[in-house]
C-alpha positions in Angstrom: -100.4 -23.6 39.9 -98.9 -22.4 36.6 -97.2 -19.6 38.8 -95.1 -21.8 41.0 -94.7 -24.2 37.7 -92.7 -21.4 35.7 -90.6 -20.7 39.1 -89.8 -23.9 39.4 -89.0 -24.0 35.0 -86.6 -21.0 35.8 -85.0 -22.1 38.7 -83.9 -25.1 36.5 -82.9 -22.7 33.9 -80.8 -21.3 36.5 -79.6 -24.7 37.8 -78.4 -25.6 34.2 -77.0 -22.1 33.7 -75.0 -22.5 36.7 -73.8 -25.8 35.9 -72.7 -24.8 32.5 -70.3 -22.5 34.1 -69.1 -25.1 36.4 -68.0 -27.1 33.8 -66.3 -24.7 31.9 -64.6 -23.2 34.7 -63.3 -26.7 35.4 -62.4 -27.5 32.2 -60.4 -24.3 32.0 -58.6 -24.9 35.2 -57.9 -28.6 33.8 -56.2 -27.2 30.6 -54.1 -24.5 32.6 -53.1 -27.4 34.7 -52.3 -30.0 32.3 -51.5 -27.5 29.5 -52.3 -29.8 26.7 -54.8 -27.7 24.8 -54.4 -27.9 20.9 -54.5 -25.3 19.5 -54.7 -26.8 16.1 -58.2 -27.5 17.0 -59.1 -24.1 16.6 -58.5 -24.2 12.8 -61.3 -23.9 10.7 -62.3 -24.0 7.3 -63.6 -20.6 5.0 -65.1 -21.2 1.2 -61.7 -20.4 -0.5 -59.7 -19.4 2.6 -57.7 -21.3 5.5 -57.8 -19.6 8.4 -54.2 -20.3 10.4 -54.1 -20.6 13.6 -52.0 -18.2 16.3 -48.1 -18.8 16.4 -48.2 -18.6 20.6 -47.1 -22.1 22.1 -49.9 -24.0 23.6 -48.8 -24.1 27.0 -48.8 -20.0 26.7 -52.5 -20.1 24.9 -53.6 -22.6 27.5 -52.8 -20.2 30.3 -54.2 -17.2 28.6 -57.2 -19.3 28.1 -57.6 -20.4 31.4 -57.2 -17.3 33.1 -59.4 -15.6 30.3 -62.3 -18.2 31.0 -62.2 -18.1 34.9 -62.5 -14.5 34.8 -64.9 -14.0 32.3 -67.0 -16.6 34.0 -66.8 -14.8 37.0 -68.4 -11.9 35.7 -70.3 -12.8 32.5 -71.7 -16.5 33.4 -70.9 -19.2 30.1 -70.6 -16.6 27.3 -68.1 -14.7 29.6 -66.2 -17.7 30.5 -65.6 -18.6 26.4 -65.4 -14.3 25.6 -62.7 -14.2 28.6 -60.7 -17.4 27.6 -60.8 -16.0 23.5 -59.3 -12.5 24.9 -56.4 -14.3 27.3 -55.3 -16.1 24.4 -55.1 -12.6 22.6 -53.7 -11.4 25.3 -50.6 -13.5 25.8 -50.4 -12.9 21.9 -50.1 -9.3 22.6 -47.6 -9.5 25.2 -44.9 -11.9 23.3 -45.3 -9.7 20.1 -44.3 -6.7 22.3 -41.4 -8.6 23.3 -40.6 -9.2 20.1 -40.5 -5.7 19.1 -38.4 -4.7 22.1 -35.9 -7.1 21.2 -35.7 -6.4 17.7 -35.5 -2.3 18.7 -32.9 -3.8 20.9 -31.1 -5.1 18.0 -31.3 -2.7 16.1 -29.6 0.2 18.2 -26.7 -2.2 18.7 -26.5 -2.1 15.0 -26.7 1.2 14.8 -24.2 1.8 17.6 -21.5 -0.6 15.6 -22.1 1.6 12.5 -21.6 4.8 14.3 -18.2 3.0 15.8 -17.6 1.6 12.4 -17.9 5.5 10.9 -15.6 7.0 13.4 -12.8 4.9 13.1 -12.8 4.9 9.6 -13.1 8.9 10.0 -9.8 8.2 11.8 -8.4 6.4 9.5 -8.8 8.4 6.0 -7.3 11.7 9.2 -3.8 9.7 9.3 -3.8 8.6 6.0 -4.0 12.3 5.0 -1.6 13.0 7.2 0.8 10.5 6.3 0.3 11.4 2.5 0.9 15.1 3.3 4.2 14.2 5.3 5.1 11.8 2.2 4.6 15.1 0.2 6.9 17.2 2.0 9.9 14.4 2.5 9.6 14.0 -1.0 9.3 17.7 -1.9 12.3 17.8 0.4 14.4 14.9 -2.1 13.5 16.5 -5.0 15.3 19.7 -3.7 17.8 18.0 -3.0 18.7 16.2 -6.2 17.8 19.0 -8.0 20.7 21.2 -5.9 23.0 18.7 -5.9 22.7 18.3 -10.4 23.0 22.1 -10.4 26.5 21.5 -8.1 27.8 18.7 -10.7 26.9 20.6 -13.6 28.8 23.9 -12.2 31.6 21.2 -11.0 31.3 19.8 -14.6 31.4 22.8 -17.0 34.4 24.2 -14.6 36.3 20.8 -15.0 35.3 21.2 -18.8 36.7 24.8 -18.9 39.8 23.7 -17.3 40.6 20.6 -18.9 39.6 21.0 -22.2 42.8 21.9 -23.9 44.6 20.9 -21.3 48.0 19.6 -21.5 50.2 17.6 -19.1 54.0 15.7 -19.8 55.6 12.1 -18.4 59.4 13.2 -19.0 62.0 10.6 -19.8 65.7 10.0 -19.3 67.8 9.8 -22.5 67.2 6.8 -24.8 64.9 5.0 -22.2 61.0 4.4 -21.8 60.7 3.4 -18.2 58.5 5.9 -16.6 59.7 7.1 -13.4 57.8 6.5 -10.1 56.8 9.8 -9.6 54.9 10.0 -12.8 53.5 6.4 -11.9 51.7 7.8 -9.1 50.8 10.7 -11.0 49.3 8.3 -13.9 47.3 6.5 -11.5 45.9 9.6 -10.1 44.3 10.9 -12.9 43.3 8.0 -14.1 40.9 8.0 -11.2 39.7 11.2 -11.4 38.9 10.5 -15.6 37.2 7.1 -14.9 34.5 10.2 -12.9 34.6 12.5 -15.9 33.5 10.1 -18.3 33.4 12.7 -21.0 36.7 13.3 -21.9 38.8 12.1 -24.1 42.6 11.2 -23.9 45.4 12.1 -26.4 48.6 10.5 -26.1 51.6 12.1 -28.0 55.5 10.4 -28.0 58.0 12.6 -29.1 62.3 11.7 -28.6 65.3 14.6 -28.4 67.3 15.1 -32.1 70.0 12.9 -31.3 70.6 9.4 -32.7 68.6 7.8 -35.9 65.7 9.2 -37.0 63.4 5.3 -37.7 65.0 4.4 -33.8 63.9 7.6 -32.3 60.3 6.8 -34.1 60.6 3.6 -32.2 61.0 4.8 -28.7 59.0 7.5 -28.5 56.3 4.9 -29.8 57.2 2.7 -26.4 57.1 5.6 -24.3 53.6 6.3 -25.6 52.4 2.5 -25.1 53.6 2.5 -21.4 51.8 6.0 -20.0 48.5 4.4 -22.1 49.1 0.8 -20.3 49.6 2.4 -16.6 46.0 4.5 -17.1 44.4 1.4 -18.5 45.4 -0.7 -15.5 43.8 1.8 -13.1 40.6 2.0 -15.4 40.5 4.3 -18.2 39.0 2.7 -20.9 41.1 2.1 -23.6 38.6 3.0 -26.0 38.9 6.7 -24.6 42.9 7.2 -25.3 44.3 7.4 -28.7 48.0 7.8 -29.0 50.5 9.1 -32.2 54.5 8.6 -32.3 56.1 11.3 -33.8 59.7 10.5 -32.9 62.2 13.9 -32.8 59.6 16.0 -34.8 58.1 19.1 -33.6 60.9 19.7 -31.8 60.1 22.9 -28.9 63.7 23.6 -28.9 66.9 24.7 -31.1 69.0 22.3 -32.5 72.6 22.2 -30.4 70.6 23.0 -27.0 71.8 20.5 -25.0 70.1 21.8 -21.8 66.4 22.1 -24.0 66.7 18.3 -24.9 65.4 17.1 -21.4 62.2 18.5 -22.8 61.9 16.8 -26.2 61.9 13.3 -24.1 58.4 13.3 -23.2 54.5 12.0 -23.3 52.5 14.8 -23.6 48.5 14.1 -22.7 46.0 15.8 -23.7 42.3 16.3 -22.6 39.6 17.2 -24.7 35.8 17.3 -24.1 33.7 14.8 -26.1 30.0 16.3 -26.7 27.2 13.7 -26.1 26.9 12.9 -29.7 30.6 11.8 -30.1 30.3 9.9 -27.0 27.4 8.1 -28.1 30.0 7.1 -31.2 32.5 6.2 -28.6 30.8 3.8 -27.5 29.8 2.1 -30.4 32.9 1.6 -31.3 
């Protein structure tokens, strides 16, 4: 009698055991179905310590559950089925992080591509900046030879003006008793005008001088006219006036004899002369 009574105790041990898994399988399959597990559910409280629950979407953990519980039913019975549905959840867990990390390495080697990009063409960049700077260099070598060659040519051109000129002596000729300046000289005038508004440092001396013949305070007189009208024709075509100083001396310093008649043409006359002003007396110059 106590023999078939424990047979029949364990074969409603089993009956129980059996229905146990039942209902947890269903209750699994109901939750994948539905997908309405909460996982906040699964919180729980530690002395001193909350313990958070998993980030994975419910839907995701209800799944993982599921699957987790039907299987581990299958092969474990009611422990199995709760083992199983705690190891899908971790599961699913496991496969989103690794996701995660493969978009992330993802990210990052397009990041790193861009800098790599980002380094060549600024490589490229600092090249033809070089480049350019080093074809700057040369044009600008290039000027600097130039300017320098083309100083030494107006000093040479200068200093053989200055060796010429200085000293220099030119005459405006006149007809007897008159002080209109004849066209020829006009041009002439105007000529070197130009040419001494280049030459900046010269100055101009104007002389007047008259033949012997006729009264000596007259003859003062025209050769003082004669002097004022060469000075007047190089100030119209740009000499300063500042540059040209002028002196009447009348019928002295006479070049010729007295009584030659043929040498008088020569006593009727302007003479100009040049003479180099150094920097210093140019500075004074003008000043004044």
């Amino acid at each position: 009698m106590k023999e078939n009574e424990m047979k029949r105790n364990r074969y409603k041990m089993a009956g129980k055991r059996i229905a146990l898994a039942g209902i947890i399988a269903a209750t699994a399959i109901s939750t994948t179905v539905k997908a309405e597990v909460d996982i906040s559910e699964l919180e729980y409280d530690l002395p001193q310590q909350k313990v958070p629950v998993s980030n994975t979407p419910p839907e995701k953990a209800a799944t993982g559950l599921g699957v987790g519980a039907l299987i581990g039913a299958a092969v474990g019975g009611p422990v199995g089925a709760f083992l199983g549905g705690v190891g899908g959840i971790a599961l699913v867990e496991s496969d989103e992080q690794h996701q995660r990390y493969i978009a992330a390495n993802e990210q990052l080697q397009q990041i790193t591509t861009d800098l790599k990009l980002a380094k060549f063409e600024l490589e490229d960049a600092k090249m033809l900046l070089k480049q350019q700077e080093e074809r700057d260099a040369i044009k600008l070598a290039s000027l600097q030879n130039d300017l320098m060659h083309k100083q030494e040519l107006e000093s040479e051109h200068n200093q053989a003006m200055r060796a010429v000129s200085d000293g220099f002596t030119m005459a405006v000729q006149f007809r007897s008793g008159s002080s209109e300046i004849e066209q020829h000289y006009v041009t002439l005038l105007q000529k070197l005008a130009g040419s001494l508004a280049v030459l900046s440092d010269f100055e101009i001396e104007l002389s007047g001088y008259t033949d012997p013949r006729g009264e000596e305070i007259p003859n003062l007189e025209l050769s003082s006219k004669r002097v004022d009208k060469v000075k007047q024709i190089l100030v119209d075509a740009g000499v300063a006036k500042e540059r040209i100083s002028a002196s009447s001396l009348g019928e002295g310093e006479l070049m010729c004899k007295l009584g030659d008649t043929k040498g008088y043409q020569f006593e009727r006359r302007v003479e100009i002369n040049f003479r180099f002003i150094s920097e210093d007396q140019g500075g004074r110059l003008a000043q004044n």
